[in-house]
C-alpha positions as CSV (number, residue, x, y, z in Angstrom):
1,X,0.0,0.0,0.0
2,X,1.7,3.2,-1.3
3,X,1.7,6.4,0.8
4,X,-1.0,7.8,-1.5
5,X,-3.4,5.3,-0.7
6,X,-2.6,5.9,3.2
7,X,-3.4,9.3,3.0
8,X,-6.3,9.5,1.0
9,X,-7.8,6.9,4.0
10,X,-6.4,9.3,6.7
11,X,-4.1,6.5,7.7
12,X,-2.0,9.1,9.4
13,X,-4.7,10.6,11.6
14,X,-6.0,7.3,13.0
15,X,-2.5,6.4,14.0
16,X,-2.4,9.7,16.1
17,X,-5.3,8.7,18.0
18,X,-3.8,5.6,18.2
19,X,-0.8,7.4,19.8
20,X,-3.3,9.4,22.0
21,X,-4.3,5.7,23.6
22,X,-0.5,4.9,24.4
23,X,0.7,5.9,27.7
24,X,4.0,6.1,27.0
25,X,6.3,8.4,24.6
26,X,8.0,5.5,23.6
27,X,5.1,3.8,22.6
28,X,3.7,6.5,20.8
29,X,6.3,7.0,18.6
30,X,6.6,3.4,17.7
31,X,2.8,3.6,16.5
32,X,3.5,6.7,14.5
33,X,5.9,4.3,12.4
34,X,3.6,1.7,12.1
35,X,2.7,0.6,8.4
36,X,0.2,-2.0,7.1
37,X,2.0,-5.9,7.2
38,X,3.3,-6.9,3.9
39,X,2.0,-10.7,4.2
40,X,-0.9,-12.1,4.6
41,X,0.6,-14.8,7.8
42,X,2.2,-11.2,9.5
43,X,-1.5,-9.8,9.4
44,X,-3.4,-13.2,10.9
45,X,-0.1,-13.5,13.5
46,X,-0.8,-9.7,14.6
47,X,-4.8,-10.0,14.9
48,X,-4.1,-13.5,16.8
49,X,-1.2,-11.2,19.5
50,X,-4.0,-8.7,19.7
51,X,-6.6,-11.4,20.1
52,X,-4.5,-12.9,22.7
53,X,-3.7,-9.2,24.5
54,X,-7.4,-8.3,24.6
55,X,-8.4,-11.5,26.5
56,X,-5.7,-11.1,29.0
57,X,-6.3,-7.6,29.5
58,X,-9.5,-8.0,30.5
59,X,-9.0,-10.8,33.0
60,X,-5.9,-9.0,34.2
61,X,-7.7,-6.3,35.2
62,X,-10.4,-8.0,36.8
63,X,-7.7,-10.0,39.2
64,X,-6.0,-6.2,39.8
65,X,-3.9,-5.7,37.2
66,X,-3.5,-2.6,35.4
67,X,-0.5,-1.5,33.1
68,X,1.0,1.4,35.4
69,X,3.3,2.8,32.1
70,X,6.8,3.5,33.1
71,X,9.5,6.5,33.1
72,X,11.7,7.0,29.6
73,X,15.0,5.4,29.1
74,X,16.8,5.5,26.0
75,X,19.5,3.1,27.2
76,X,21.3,3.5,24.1
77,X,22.2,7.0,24.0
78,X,22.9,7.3,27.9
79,X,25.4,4.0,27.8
80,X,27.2,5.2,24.9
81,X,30.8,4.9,26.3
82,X,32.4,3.1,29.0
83,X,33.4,6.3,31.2
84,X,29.4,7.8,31.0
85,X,28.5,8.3,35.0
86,X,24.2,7.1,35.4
87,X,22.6,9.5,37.4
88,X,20.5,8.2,40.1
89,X,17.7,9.6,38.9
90,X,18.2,7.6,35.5
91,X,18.9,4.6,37.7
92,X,15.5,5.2,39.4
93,X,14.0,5.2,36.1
94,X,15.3,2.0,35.3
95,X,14.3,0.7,38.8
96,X,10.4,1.5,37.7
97,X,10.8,-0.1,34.4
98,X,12.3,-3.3,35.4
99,X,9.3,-3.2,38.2
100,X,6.6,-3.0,35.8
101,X,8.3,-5.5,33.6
102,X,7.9,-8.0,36.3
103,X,4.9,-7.0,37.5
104,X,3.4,-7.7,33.7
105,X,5.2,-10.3,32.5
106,X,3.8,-12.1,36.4
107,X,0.7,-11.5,34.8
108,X,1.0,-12.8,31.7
109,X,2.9,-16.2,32.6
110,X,0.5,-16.6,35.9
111,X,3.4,-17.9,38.0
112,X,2.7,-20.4,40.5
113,X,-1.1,-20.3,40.0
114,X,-1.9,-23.9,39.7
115,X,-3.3,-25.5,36.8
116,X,-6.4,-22.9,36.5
117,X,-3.9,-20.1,36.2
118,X,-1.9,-22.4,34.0
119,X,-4.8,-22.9,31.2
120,X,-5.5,-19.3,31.4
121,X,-1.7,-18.7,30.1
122,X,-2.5,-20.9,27.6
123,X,-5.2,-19.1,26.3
124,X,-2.4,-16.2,24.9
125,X,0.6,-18.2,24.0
126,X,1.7,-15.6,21.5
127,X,1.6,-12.9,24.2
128,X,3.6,-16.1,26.5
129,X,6.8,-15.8,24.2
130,X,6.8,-12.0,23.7
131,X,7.0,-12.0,28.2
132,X,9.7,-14.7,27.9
133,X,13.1,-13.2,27.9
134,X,15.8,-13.1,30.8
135,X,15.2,-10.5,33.2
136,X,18.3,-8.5,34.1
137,X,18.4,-9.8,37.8
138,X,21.8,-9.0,39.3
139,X,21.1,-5.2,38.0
140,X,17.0,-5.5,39.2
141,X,18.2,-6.5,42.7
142,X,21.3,-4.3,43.2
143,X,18.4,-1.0,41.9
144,X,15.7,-2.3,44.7
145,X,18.9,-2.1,47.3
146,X,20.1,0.6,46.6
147,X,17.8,3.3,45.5
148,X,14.8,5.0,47.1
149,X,11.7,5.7,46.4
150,X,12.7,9.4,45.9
151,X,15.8,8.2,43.8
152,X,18.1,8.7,46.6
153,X,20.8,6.2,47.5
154,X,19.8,4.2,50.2
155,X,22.7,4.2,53.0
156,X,23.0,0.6,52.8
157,X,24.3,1.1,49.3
158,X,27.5,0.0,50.3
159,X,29.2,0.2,53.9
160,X,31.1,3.1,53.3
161,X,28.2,5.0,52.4
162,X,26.4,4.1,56.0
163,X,29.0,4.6,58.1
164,X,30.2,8.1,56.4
165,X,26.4,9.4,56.7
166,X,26.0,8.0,60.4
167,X,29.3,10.4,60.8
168,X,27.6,12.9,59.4
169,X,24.3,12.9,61.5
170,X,26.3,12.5,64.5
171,X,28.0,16.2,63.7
172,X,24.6,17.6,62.6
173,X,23.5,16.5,66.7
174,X,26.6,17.4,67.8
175,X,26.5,20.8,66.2
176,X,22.2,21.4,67.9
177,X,24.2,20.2,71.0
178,X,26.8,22.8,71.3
179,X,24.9,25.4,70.1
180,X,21.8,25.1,72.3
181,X,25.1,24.8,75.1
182,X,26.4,27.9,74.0
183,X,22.8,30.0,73.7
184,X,22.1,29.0,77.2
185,X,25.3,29.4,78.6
186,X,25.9,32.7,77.0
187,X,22.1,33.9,77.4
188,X,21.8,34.3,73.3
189,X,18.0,33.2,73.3
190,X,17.0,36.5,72.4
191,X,19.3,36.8,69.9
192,X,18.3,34.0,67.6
193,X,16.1,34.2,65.0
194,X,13.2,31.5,64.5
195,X,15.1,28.6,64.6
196,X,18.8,27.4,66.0
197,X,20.6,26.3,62.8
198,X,20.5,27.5,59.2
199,X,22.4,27.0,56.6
200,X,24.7,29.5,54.8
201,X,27.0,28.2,51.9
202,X,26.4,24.9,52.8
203,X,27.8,25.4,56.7
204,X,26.2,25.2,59.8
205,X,25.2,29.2,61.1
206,X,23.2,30.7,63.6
207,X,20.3,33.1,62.5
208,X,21.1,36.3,64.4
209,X,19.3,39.1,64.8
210,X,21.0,42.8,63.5
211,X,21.4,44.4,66.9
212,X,23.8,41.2,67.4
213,X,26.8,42.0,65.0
214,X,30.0,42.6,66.9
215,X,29.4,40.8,70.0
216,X,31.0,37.3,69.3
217,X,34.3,36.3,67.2
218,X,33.1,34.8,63.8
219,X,32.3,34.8,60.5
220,X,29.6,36.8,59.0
221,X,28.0,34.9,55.8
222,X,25.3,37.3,54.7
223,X,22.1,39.4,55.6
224,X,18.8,38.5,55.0
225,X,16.6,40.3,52.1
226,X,15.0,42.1,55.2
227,X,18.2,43.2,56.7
228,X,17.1,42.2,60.2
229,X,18.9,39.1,60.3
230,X,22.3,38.0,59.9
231,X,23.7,34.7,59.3
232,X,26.7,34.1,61.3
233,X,29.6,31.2,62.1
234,X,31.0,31.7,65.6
235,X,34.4,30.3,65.9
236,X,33.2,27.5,68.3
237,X,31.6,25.9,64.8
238,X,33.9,26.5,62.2
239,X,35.9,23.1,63.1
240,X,32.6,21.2,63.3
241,X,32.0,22.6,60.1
242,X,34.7,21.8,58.5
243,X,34.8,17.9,60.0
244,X,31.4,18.2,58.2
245,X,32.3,19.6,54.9
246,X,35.0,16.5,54.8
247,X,32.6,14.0,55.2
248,X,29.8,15.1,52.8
249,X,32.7,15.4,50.2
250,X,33.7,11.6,51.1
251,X,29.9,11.0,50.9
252,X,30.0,12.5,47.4
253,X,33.1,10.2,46.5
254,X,31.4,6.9,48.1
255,X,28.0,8.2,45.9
256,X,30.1,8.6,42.7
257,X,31.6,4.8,43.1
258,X,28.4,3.2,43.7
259,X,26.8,4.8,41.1
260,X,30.0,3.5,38.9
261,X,29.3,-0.5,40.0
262,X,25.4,0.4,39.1
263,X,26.5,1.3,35.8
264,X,28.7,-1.1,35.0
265,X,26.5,-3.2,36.6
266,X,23.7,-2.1,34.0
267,X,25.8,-2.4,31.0
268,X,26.7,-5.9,31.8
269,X,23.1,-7.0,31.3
270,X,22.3,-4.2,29.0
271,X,20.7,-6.4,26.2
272,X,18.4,-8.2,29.1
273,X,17.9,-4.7,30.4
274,X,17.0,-3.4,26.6
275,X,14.6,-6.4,26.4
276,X,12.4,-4.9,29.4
277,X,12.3,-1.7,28.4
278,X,11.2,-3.1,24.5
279,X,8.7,-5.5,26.4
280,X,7.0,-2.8,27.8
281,X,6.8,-0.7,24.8
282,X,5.3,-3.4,22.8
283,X,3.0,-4.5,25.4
284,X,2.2,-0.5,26.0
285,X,1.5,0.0,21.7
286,X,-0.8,-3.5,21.9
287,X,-3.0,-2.3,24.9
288,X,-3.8,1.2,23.3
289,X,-4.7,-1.1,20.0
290,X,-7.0,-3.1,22.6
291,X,-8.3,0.5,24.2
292,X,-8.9,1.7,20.8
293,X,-10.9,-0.8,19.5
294,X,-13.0,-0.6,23.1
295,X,-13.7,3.0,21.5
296,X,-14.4,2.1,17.5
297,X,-16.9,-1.6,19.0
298,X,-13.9,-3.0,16.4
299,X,-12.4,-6.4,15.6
300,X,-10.4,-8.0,13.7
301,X,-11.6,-9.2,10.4
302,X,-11.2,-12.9,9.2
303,X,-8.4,-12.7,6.1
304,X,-9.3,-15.4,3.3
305,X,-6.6,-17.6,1.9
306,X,-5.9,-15.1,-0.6
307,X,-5.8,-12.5,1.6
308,X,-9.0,-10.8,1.3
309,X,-11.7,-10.2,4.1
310,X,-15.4,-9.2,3.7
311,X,-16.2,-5.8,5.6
312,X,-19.7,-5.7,5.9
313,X,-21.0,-2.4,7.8
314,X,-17.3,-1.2,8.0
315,X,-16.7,2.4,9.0
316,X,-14.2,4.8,9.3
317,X,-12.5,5.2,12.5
318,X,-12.6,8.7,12.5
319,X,-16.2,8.9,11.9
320,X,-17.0,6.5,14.5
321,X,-14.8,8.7,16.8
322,X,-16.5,12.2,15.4
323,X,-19.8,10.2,16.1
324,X,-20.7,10.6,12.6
325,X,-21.1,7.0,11.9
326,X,-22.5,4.4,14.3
């Protein structure tokens, strides 16, 4: 079918609302490049994967199921090179995709389900083999250790990592400590601002009021928009604060290696990892198909051995969509 033909049937414009269906960018850019099968056993294998997907859709999402989507990667691009440093936010991504991998492909194959959930897998066999490829588990476990929820690195990332933090909440108490000390001692109270502590240029400093300036050695940071506060180092903190300034930069280089085994960890099993994130674009373009046809009351149409298939009441998408046809 020439790209005259697809025009003049608005092929174009029922693949965008395709697209619209996807939830995915990913997915909606593969369905953008979708063109009609060249044979006639592509077209029946197709309408028999979409057969299969609509059936386990349906049931899937009467036992709880619901495809959640997933984050972007574009693995390619971001591995390119050996040296290339993943962010943990990228990392995160990857956590969520390799989550909703499992979750579907759990779905799909019915694991350890008895024989019930057994037959029902049988039921979509097509939709069994595009679910079966390895999962990446070595990076899948290593992303649920070490990451948070808020992509964040867990301190049990590595043992470095959780003793340099514990080091580093033991100053931040340390530093309330001596400073509640010192107000009391020195009868400052009155002198503070709303609360102990701030921060100034990433150091510990007490929020002073104006009137205050000149009355203890230290280093002045800056003023406040208002002008009736000043943020202020006394001497007693500046060691803390530099014991504290080491540590969070050990805390960055502790962040940077684990973040280095991650990513070589990721390229390792990059083409399982690649699989996932394919899997769920695939699975993401065939369940907008399925919500699609929910929309148009379509199915798929029997192909003869030659290839044809009778269309009786057939109607266009778009005017089914416009409500123009029914």
């Amino acid at each position: 079918m020439n790209e005259r033909t697809l025009k003049a049937l608005e092929y174009g414009k029922v693949l965008q609302r395709l697209a619209d269906c996807c939830v995915s960018e990913s997915a909606r850019e593969a369905v953008l490049r979708l063109r009609p099968l060249p044979s006639c056993h592509e077209a029946r294998e197709a309408a028999a994967l979409f057969e299969e997907a609509r059936t386990w859709a349906a049931l899937a999402a009467h036992h709880g199921y619901r495809f959640g989507g997933f984050p972007e990667i574009r693995l390619t691009e971001q591995l390119a090179g050996n040296g290339i440093l993943l962010e943990a936010d990228l990392l995160w991504a990857l956590r969520e995709v390799l989550r909703e991998t499992c979750r579907a492909r759990s779905s799909i194959h019915a694991e350890g389900g008895g024989r019930k959930q057994q037959a029902q897998a049988a039921a979509w066999p097509r939709l069994v083999v595009l679910a079966a490829f390895p999962l990446p588990e070595r990076t899948r476990a290593a992303l649920e250790r070490c990451l948070n929820d808020d992509a964040e690195l867990r301190d049990e990332s590595s043992p470095e990592l959780h003793l340099v933090r514990q080091q580093l909440r033991g100053h931040h108490q340390s530093c309330l400590r001596r400073v509640r000390e010192f107000a009391r001692q020195y009868n400052m109270e009155h002198y503070l601002q709303d609360e102990f502590m701030g921060l100034a240029s990433d150091r510990y400093v007490l929020p002073l009021k104006a009137n205050f300036k000149g009355r203890m050695q230290g280093i002045m940071h800056h003023w406040s928009q208002t002008g009736e506060s000043v943020y202020f180092e006394p001497l007693f903190l500046v060691d803390i604060n530099n014991q504290i300034q080491e540590l969070k930069q050990q805390e960055r280089e502790e962040e940077r290696r684990v973040l280095a085994r991650l990513a070589a960890l990721v390229r390792e099993e990059q083409p399982a990892v690649q699989a996932a994130r394919d899997f769920l674009v695939r699975l993401d373009v065939l369940l907008a198909q399925c919500a699609l046809a929910d929309m148009l009351g379509a199915v798929c149409p029997s192909l003869g051995e030659e290839g044809g298939a009778a269309l009786p009441q057939a109607r266009h998408p778009l005017l089914v969509l416009s409500g123009e046809a029914q």
